[in-house]
CHARMM-style PDB file with segment names, atoms N, HN, CA, C and O in Angstrom:
ATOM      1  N   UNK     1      13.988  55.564 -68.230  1.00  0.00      PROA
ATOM      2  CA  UNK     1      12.859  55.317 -69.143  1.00  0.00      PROA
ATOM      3  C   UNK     1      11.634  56.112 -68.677  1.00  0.00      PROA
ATOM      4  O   UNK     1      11.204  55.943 -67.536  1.00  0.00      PROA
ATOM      5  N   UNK     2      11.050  56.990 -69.542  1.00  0.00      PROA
ATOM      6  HN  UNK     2      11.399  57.127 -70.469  1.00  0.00      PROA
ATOM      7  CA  UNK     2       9.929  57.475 -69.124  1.00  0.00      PROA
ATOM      8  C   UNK     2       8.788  56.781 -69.049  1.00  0.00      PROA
ATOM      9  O   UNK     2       8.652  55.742 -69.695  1.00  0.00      PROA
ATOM     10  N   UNK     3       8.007  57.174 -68.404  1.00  0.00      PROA
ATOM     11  HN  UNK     3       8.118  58.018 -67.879  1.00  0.00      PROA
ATOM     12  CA  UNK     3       6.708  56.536 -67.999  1.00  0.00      PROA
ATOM     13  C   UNK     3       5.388  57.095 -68.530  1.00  0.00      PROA
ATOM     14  O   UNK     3       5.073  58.254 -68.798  1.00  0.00      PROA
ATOM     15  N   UNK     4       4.843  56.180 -68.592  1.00  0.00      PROA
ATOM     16  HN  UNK     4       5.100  55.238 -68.374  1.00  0.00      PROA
ATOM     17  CA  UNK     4       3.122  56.992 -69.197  1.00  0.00      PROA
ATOM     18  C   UNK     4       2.746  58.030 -68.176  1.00  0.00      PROA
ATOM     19  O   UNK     4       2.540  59.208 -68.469  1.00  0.00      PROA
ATOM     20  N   UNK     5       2.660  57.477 -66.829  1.00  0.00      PROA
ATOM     21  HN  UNK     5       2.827  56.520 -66.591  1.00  0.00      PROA
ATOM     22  CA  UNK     5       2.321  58.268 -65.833  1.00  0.00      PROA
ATOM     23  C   UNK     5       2.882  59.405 -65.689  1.00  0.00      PROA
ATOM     24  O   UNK     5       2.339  60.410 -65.232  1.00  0.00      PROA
ATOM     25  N   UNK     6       4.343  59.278 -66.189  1.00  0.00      PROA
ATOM     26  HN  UNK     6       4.785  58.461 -66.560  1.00  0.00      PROA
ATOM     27  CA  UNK     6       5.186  60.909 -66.111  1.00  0.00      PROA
ATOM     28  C   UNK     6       4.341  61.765 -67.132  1.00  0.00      PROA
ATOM     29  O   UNK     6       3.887  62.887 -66.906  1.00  0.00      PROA
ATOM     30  N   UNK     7       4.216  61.068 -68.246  1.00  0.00      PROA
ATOM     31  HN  UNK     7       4.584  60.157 -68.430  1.00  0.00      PROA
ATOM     32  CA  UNK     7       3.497  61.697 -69.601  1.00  0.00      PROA
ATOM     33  C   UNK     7       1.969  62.392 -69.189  1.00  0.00      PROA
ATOM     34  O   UNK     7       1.615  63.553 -69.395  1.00  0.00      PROA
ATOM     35  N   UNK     8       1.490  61.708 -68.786  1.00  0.00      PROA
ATOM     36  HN  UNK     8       1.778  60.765 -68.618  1.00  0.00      PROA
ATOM     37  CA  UNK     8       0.148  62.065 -68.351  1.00  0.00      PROA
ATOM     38  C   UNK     8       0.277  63.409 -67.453  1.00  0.00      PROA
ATOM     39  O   UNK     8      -0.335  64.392 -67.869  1.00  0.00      PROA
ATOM     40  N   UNK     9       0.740  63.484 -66.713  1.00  0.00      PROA
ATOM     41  HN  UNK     9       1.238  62.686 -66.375  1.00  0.00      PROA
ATOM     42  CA  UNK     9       1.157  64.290 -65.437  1.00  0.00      PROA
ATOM     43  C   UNK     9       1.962  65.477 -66.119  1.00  0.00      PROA
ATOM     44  O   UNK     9       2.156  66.597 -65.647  1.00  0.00      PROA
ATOM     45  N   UNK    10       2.352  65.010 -67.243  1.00  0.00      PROA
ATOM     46  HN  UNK    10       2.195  64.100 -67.627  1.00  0.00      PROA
ATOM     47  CA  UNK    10       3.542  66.443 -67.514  1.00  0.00      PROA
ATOM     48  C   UNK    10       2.429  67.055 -68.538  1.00  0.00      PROA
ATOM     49  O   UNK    10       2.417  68.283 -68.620  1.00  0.00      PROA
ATOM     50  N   UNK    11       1.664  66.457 -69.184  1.00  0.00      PROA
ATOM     51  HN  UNK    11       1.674  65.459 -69.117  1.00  0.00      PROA
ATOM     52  CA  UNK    11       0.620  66.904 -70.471  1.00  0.00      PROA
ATOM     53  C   UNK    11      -0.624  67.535 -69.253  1.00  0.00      PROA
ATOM     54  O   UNK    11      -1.061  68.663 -69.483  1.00  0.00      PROA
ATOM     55  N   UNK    12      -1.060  66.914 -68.213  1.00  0.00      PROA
ATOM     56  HN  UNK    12      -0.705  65.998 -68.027  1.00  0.00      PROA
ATOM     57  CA  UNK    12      -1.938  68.001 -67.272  1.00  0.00      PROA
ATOM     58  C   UNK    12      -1.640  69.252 -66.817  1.00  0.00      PROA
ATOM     59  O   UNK    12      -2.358  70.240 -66.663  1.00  0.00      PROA
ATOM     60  N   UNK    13      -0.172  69.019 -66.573  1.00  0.00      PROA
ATOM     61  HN  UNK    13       0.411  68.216 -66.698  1.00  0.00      PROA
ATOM     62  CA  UNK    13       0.553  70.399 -65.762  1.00  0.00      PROA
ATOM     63  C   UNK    13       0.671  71.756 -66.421  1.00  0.00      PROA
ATOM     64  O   UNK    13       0.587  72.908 -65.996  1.00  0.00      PROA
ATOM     65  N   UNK    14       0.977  71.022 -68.035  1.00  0.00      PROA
ATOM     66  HN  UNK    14       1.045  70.086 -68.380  1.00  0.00      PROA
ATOM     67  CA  UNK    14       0.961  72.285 -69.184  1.00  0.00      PROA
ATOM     68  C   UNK    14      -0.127  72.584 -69.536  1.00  0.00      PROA
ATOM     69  O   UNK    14      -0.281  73.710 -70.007  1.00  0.00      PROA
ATOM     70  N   UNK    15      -1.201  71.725 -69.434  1.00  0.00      PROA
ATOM     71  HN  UNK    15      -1.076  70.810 -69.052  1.00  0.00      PROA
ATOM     72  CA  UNK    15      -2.740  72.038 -69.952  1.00  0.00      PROA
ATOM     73  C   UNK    15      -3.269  72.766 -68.791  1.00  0.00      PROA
ATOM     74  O   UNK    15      -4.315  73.395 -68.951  1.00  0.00      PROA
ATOM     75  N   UNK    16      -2.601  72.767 -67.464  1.00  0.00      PROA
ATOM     76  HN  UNK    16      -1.751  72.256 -67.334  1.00  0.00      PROA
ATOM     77  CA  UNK    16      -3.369  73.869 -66.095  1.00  0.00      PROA
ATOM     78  C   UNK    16      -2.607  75.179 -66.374  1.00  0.00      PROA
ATOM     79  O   UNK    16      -3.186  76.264 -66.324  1.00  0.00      PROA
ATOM     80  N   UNK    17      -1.186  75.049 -66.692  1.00  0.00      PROA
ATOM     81  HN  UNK    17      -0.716  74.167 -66.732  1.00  0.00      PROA
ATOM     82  CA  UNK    17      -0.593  76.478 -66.756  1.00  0.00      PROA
ATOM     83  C   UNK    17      -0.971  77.120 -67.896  1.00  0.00      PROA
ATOM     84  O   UNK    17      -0.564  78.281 -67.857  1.00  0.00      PROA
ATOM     85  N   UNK    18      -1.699  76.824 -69.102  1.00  0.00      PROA
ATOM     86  HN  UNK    18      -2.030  75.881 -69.133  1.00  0.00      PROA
ATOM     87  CA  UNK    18      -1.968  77.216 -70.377  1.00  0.00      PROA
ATOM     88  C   UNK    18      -3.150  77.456 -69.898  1.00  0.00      PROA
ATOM     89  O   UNK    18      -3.263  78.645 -70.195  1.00  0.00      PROA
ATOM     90  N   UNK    19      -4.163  77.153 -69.339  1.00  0.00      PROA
ATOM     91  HN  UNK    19      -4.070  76.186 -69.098  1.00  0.00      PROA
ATOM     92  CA  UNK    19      -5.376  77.620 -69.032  1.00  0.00      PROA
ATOM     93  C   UNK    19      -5.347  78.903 -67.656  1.00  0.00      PROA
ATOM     94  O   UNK    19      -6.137  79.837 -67.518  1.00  0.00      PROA
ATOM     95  N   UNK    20      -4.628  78.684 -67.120  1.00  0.00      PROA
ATOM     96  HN  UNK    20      -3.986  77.925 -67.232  1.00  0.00      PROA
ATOM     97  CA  UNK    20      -4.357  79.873 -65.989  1.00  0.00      PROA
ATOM     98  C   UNK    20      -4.033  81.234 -66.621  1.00  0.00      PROA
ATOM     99  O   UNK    20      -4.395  82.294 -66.110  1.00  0.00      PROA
ATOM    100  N   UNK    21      -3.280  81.142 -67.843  1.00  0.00      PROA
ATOM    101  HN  UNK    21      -2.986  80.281 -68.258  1.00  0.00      PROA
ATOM    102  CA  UNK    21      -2.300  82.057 -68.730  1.00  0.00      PROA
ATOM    103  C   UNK    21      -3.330  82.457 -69.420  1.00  0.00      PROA
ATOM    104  O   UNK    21      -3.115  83.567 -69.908  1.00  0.00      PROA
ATOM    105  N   UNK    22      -4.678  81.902 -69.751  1.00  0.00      PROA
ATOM    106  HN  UNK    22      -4.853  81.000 -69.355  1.00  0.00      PROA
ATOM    107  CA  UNK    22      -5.783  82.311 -70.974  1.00  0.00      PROA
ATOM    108  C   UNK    22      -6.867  83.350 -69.653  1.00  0.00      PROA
ATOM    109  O   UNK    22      -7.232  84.523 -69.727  1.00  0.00      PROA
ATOM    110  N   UNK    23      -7.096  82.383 -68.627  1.00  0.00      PROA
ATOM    111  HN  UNK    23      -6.799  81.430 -68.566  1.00  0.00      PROA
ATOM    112  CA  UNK    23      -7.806  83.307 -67.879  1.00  0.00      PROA
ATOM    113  C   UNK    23      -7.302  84.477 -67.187  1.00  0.00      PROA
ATOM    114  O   UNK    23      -7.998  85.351 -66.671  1.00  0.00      PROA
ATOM    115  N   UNK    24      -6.109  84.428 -67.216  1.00  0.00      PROA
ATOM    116  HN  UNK    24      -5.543  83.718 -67.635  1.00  0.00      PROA
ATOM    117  CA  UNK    24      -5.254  85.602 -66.488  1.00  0.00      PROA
ATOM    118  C   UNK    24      -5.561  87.057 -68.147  1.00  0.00      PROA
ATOM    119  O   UNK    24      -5.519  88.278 -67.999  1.00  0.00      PROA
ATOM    120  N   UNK    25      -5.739  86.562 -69.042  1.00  0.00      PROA
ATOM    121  HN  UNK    25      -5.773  85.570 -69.163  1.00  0.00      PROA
ATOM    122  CA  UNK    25      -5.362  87.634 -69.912  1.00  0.00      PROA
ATOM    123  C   UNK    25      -6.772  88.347 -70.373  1.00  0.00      PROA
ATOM    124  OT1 UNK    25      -6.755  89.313 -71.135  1.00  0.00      PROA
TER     125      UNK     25
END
């Protein structure tokens, strides 16, 4: 069963690599 906390944590991780990917370009 997933967890909020997984949710939270997996929705930050893509929102840091999507912002790394905008400043990298």
């Amino acid at each position: 069963m997933v967890t909020k906390q997984f949710i939270i944590s997996k929705v930050l991780i893509t929102g840091s690599i999507q912002l790394t990917l905008m400043q990298q370009d």
